[in-house]
N, CA, C and O of each residue as an XYZ file, in Angstrom:
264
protein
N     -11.032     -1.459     -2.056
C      -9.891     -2.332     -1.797
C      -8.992     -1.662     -0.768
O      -8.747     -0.460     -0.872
N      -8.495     -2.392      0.216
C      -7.554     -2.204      1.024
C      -6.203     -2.140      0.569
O      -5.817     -2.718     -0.447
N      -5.257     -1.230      1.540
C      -3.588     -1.679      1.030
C      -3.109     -2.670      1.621
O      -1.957     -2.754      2.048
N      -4.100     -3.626      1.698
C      -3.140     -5.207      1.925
C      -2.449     -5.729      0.872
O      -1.423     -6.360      1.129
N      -2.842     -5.581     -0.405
C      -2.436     -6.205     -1.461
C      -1.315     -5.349     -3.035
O      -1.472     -4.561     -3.968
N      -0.716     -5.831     -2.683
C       0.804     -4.872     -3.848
C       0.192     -5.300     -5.188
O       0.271     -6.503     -5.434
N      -0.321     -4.622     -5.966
C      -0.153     -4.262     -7.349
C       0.714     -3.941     -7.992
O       0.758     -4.229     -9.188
N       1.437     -3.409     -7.520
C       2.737     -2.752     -8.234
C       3.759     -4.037     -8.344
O       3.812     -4.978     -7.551
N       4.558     -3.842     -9.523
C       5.640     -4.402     -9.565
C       6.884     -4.865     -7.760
O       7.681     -4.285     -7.023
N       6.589     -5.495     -7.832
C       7.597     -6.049     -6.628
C       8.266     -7.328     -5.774
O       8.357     -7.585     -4.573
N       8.790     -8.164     -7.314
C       9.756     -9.365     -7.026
C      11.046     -9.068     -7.740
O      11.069     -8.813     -8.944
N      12.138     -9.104     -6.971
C      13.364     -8.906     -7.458
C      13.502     -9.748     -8.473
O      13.017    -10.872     -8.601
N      14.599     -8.790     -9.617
C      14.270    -10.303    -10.463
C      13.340    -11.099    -11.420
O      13.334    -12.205    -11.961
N      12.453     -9.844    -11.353
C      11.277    -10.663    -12.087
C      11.296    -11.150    -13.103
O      10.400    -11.958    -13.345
N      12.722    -10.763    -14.536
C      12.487    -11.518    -15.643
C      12.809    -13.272    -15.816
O      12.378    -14.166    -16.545
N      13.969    -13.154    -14.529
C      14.503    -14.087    -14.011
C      13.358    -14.956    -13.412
O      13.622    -16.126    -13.691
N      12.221    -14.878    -12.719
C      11.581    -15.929    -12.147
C      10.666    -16.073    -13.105
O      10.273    -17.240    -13.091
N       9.996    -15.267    -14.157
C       9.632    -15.399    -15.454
C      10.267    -16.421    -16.473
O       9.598    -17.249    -17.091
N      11.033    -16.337    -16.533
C      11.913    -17.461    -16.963
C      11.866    -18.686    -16.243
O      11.801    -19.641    -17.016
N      11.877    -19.061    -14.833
C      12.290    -19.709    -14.424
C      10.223    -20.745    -14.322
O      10.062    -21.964    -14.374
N       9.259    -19.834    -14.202
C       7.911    -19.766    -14.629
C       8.159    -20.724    -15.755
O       7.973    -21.940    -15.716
N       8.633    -19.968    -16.832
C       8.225    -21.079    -18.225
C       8.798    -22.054    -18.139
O       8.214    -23.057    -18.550
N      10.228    -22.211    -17.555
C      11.056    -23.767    -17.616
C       9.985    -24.809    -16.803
O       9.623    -25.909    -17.218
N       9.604    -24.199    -15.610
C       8.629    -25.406    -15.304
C       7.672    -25.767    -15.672
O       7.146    -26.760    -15.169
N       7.036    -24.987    -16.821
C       6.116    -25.341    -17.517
C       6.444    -26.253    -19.120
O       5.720    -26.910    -19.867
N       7.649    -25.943    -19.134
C       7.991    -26.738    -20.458
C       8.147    -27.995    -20.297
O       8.607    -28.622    -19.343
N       7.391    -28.620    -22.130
C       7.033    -29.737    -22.258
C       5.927    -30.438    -21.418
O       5.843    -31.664    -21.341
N       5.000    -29.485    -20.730
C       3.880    -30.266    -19.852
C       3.032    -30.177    -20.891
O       3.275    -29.407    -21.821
N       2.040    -30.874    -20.866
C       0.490    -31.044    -21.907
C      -0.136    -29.529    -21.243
O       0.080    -29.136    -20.097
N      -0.866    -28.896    -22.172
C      -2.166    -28.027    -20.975
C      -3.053    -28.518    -19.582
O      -3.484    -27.992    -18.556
N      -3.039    -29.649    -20.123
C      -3.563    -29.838    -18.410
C      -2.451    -30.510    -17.248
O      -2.866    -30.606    -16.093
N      -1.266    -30.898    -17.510
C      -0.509    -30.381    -16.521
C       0.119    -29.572    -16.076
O       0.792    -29.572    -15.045
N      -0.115    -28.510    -17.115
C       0.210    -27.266    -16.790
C      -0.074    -26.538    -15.894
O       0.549    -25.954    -15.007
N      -1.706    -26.672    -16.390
C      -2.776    -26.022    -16.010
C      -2.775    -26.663    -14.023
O      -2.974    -25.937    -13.049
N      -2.542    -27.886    -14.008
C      -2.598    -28.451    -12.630
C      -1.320    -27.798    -12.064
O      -1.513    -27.592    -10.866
N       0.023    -27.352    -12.478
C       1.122    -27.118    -12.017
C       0.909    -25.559    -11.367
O       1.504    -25.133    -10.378
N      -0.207    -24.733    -12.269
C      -0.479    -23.678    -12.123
C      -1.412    -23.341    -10.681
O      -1.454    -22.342     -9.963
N      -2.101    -24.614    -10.627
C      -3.528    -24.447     -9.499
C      -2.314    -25.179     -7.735
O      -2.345    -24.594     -6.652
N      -1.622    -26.208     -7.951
C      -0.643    -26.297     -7.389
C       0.072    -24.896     -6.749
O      -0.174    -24.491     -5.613
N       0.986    -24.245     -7.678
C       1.723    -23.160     -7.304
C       1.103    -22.059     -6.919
O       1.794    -21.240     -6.313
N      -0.513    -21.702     -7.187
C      -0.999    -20.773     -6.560
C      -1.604    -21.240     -4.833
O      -1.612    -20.531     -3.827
N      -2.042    -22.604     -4.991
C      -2.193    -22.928     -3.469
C      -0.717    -23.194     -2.706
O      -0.760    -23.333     -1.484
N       0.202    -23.248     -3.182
C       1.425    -23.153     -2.449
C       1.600    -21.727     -2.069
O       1.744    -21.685     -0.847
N       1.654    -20.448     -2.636
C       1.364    -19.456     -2.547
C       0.492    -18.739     -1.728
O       0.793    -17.747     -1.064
N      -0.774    -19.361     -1.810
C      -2.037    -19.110     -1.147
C      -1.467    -19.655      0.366
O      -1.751    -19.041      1.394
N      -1.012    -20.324      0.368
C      -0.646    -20.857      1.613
C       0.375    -19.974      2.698
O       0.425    -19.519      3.841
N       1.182    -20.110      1.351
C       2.351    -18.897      2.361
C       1.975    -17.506      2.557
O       2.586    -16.748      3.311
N       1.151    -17.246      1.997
C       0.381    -15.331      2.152
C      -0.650    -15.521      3.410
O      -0.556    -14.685      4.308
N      -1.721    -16.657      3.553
C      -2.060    -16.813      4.776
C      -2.975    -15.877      5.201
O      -3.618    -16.127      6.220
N      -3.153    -14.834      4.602
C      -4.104    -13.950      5.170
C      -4.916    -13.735      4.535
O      -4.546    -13.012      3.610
N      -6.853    -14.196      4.460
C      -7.367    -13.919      3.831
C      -8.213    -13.323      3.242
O      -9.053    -13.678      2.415
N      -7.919    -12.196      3.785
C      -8.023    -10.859      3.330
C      -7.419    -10.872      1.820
O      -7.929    -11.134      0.731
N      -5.879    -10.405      2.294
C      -5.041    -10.397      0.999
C      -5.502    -11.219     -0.092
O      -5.702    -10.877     -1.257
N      -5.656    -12.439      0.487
C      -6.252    -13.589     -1.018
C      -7.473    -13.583     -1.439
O      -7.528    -14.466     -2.295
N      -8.859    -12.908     -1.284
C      -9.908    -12.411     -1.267
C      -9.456    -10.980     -2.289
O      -9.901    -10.615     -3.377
N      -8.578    -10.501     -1.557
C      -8.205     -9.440     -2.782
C      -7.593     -9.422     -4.085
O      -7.848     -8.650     -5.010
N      -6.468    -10.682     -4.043
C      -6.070    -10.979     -5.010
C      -7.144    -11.233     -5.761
O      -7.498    -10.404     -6.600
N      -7.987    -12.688     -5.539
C      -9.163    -13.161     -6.601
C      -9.440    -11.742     -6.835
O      -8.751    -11.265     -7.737
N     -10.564    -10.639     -6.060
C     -11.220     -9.867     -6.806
C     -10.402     -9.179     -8.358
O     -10.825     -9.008     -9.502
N      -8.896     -8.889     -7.608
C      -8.442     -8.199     -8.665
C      -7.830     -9.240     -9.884
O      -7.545     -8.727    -10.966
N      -7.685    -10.319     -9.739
C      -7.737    -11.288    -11.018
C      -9.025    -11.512    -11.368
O      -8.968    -11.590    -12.595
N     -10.411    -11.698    -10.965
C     -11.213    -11.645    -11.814
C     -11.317    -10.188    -12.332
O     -11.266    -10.118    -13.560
N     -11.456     -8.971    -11.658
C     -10.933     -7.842    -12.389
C     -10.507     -7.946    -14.134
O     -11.275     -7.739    -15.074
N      -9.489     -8.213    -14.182
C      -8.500     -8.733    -14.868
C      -9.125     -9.458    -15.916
O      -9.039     -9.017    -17.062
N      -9.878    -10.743    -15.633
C     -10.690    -11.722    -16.760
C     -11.661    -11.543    -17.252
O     -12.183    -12.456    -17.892
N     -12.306    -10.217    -17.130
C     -13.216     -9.472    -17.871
C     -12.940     -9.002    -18.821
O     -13.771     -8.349    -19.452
């Protein structure tokens, strides 16, 4: 893996957008959740733009789902 991609802790704020994470998820069923979730990561995916970095992310989230 390259140092394109931050592992480490680094959004200001984070309990705060954690929070702000579950409010938009409250009261959705699981599968609009689940769609709100695939949504906000291609909004994301979008603004990172490089895909490298997002090639790295997946590896290290499937990482992760093992």
């Amino acid at each position: 893996m390259s140092d394109n991609l931050i592992l480490t802790a680094n959004i200001d704020g984070a309990d705060d957008f954690y929070a702000d994470l579950l409010a938009a998820h409250e009261g959705l069923s699981p599968e609009a959740s689940a769609a709100l979730n695939a949504r906000l990561l291609l909004v994301l995916a979008n603004h990172i733009g490089d895909r490298t970095v997002l090639a790295e992310a997946i590896a290290a989230a499937a990482r992760k789902a093992k």
